[in-house]
C-alpha positions, 0 to 999 in steps of 0.5 A: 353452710350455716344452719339458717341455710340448711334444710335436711329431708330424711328419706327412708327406703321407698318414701319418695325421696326424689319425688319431693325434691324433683316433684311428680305428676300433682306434686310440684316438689322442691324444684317446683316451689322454688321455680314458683318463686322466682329461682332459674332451672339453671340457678339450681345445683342438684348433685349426688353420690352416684353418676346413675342417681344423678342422669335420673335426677335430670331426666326426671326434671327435665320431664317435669319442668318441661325443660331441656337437659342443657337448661339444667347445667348443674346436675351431676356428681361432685366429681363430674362438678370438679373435673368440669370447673377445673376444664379436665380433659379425659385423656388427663385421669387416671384409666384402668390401665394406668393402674394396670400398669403400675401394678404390673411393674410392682408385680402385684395382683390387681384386676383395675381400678375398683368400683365403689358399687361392688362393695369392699374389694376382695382381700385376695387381691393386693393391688385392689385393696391398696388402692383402696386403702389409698383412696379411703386416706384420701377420702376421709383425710386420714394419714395412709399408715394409719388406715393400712395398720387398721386394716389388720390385712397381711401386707408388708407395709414397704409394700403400700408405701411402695405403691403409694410412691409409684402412683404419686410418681406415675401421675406426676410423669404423666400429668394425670389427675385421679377423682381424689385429685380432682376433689382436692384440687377444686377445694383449695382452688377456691372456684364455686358453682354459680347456682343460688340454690344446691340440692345435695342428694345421698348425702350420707354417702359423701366423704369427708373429702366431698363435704370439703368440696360442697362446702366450697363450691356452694359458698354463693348458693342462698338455699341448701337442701340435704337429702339422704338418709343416715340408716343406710350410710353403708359406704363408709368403707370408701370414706364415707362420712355420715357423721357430718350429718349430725354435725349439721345440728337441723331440724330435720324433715322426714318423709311420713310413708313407705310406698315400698316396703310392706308392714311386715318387712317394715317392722323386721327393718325398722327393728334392725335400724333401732341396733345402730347407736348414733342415729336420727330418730324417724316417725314415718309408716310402712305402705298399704299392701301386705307382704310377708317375712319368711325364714329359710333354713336353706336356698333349696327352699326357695322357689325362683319361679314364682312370678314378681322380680327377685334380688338374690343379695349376700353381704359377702360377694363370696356367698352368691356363687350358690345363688348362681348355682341355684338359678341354673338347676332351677331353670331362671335366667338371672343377671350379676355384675358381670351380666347376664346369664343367657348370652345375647350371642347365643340367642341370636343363633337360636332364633335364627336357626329357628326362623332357617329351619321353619323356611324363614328369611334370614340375611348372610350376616345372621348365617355367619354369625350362626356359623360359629355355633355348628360345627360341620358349617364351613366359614369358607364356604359362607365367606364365599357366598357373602362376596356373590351377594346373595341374600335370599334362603335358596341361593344359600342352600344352593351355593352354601349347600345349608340345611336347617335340620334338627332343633337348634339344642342339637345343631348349635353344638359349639354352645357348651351342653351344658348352657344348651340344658339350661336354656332348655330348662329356662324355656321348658319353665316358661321363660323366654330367653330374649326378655330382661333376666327377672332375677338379680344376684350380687351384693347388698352394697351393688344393689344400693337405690334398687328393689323387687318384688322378692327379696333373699338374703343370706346371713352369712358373714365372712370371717373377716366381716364378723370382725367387723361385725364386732369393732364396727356393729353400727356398720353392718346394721346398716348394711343389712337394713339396707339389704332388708329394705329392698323388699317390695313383698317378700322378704326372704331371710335365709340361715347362715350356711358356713358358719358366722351370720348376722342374726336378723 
């Protein structure tokens, strides 16, 4: 890339970042002013950090130009760009379980292969902080000793060779290629994308391995667009390489406004933002309605049941245990990373006990699966009805001898009491089981490109990340101008509970 090439866009939270490339009703965007001047849909590479923001990127432009999704062939991710040109197939990469099993045979902990959204892995797990430190060396190209001595973590060092070797090894036997693989391989193969025009999202976010890579895939590409933005570069713990931006030495564009972020949220983040050292000075505005910035002494001072969406984040996975414990004494169904706080198979026995109890249809299937939550049902007996056939509310009272009595919070006692009490308190609180959880709970880093219309954040810091907080300030103000920045109304700021905050 040289700088003739390059055009870099500055795109604060909410300003539209993907509208000005893709375009909007009104709008023709980047996209649209090159197809204006000649350039084929397929003539265009548009590549970002994450597989969502990428299949997003697609829909939207398959939406605005009127195209198909085939017509859009290089919209993806770099690694899916990698494994498509190098003609990886599935059965080739590494899987969850084959790092299972490697760290079955070394017998260390390990829960799989770790996702780069949830954040840093927990330190508590050996064989995920290992691999880790395995992909981070592999990431920003640094020598593995190195990245475990900086680490300060308690672990042998015979230990991470041990592991480094048997990875190695393992792939070697079976011919499987990791993401890191990928990256390297396709680099050093020298193959290129055909586009003549590459759009590079999220740009903060790649690491020094996949700045190598675009470097060599869009060696043909004419025109080079960058977009991102270096105030929210918070993936640096998984190799990311922000410096590579300032390296570009261009002239940046930034988008003027905020269409998320009121004028209140937008001073306290902006201030924020003005903490990190090394970064490009923005000139932009916040959006035209108000919101408010509050300061909590604690979570019981929140109200969960106030109308609008909510993220409920903590910098530390750790400290979002007490939001789920506040959510159920609270009465508000919520959803984490390990989904949802109102199981779907609860549901469907509480409607159709409901729908058997006031005379209803229901299918032998539903009775079945009804079954399992009350205790003085036979599966026997319902087995038996299933194989006569019969389909219709008499004849399973008749031969199944069923009776809907009571309402479903006493009959459906093989759902524990207390997920039957928290139900009751949900719908008590006007919340209706069956509707997408308004209430999001996980950490700053899992919540990367979303927003709400109410935002809490805890200040907490572990002991661990205020060690961070101290080699790496930049780091973690960016982490928390991320976690501010969610915030379409309220931004609620909440006192440190343990011990070392963030002071914000």
């Amino acid at each position: 890339m040289t700088q003739r090439d390059v055009q870099l866009i500055l795109g604060g939270p909410g300003s539209g970042k993907t509208s000005h490339l893709i375009g909007r009703e009104g709008q023709a965007g980047v996209i649209g002013e090159l197809l204006s001047r000649g350039t084929q849909p397929g003539e265009i590479a548009y590549v970002s950090f994450t597989r969502k923001a990428a299949d997003e990127a697609a829909t939207r432009a398959v939406a605005q130009l009127g195209c198909d999704r085939a017509d859009l062939p290089h919209f993806r991710t770099l690694h899916s760009m990698a494994y498509q040109l190098l003609g990886v197939q599935a059965k080739e990469v590494m899987q969850r379980t084959d790092y299972r099993e490697i760290a079955s045979l070394l017998g260390v902990t390990f829960t799989g292969y770790h996702d780069p959204a949830d954040g840093p892995a927990s330190p508590s797990k050996e064989g995920d902080l290992i691999l880790q430190w395995l992909g981070y060396a592999k990431a920003r190209q640094l020598d593995l000793k190195a990245v475990w001595h900086q680490s300060g973590e308690a672990i042998e060092w015979a230990l991470v060779e041990l592991f480094a070797a048997t990875v190695a090894q393992y792939k070697r036997d079976t011919g499987k290629l990791d993401f890191a693989d990928m990256l390297d391989q396709c680099t050093k193969s020298r193959v290129t994308c055909p586009a003549k025009v590459a759009i590079i999202d999220e740009a903060q976010d790649l690491s020094t391995a996949q700045w190598a890579l675009a470097r060599s895939l869009f060696r043909p590409a004419r025109q080079i667009y960058l977009a991102g933005d270096d105030d929210q570069a918070i993936h640096t713990w998984a190799g990311a390489d922000v410096e590579q931006l300032f390296k570009l030495k261009a002239q940046p564009t930034v988008l003027p406004v905020s269409h998320r972020l009121p004028r209140e949220v937008f001073h306290l983040a902006t201030a924020v933002a003005k903490r990190i050292t090394h970064r490009f000075p923005k000139a932009w505005e916040p959006a035209a309605h108000s919101g408010q910035v509050h300061h909590v002494a604690g979570l019981d001072h929140l109200d969960l049941n106030q109308p609008g969406t909510w993220m409920l984040l903590a910098r530390n996975r750790c400290f979002t245990k007490d939001y789920v414990t506040l959510c159920r004494q609270q009465g508000v169904p919520f959803v984490t990373t390990e989904g949802p706080s109102v199981a779907p198979e609860h549901v469907r026995a509480i409607v159709v006990w409901e729908r058997l109890r006031a005379g209803r249809g229901v299918t032998v299937m539903d009775v079945s699966e009804l079954a399992r939550f009350i205790p003085r049902w036979s599966f026997n007996e319902l087995a038996m009805t299933n194989e006569r056939g019969l389909h219709d509310m008499t004849s399973l009272r008749e031969h199944a001898g069923l009776k809907a009595e009571g309402i479903w919070h006493d009959a459906l006692a093989r759902i524990s009491l207390k997920d039957r009490e928290y139900y009751m308190h949900c719908l008590r609180n006007g919340h209706r089981l069956q509707a997408p959880p308004q209430v999001h709970i996980g950490t700053i880093h899992s919540v990367k490109g979303g927003e709400a219309d109410h935002v809490v954040l805890r200040t907490d810091l572990t002991y661990r990340t205020s060690l961070g907080l101290e080699a790496d300030p930049d780091n973690e103000h960016r982490v928390f101008y991320v976690g501010a920045t969610r915030a379409r109304k309220h931004l609620y700021l909440v006192d440190p509970q343990e011990g070392q905050g963030y002071l914000i």
